[in-house]
N, C-alpha and C positions, 0 to 999 in steps of 0.2 A: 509837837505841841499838845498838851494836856487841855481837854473843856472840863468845865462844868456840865452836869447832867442837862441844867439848863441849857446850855450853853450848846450840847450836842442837840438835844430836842431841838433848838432854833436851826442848825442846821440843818438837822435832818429834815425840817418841814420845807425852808427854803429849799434845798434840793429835788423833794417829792414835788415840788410847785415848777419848777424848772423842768422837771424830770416829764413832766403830766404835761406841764405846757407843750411840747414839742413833737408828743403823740398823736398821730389821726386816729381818727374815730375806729380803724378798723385794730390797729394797737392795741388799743382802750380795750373792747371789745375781747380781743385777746389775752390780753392780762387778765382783767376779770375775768374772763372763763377759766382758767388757769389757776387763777389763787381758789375760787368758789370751789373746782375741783380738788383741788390740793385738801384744801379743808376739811371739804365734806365723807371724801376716804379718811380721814384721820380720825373720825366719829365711829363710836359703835352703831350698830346697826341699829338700835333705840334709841339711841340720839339722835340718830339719821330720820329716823321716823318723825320723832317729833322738830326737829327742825321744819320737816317739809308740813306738815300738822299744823305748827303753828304761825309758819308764816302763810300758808295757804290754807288747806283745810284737808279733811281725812280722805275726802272722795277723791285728791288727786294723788295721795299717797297710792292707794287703794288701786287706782287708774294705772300709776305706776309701775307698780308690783306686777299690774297683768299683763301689761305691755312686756317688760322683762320675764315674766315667766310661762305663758302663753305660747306656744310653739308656732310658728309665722309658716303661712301656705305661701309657694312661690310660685307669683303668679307669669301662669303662660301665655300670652299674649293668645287667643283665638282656642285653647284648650277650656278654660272656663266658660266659652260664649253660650 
């Protein structure tokens, strides 16, 4: 059977409403983390930036960068005491 574009649109949204209805929260959760990923690799690293810039602000980009580039001490339980 052939749709209309319309025709596909209505289902495809009935479907997403089926689809989403029958998801727990932890689904949910996982899908979106998942697509936001997907996405956000697919970005140059300048749009990366400003993605995170303009929905949050520079100081968490900023935060970001140091978390990932920062070299992390492993901590020994009773060696640092």
């Amino acid at each position: 059977m052939s749709l209309t574009a319309q025709q596909k649109d209505e289902l495809i949204d009935q479907y997403v409403d089926l689809h989403v209805d029958s998801m727990d929260h932890k689904d949910l959760v996982q899908f979106v983390s998942l697509t936001l990923k997907e996405d956000y690799h697919n970005l140059s690293d300048e749009e990366l930036q400003c993605e995170i810039e303009c929905t949050h602000d520079e100081d968490l980009y900023k935060e970001l960068v140091d978390n990932v580039t920062s070299t992390m001490q492993t901590f020994i339980p009773g060696f640092h005491d």
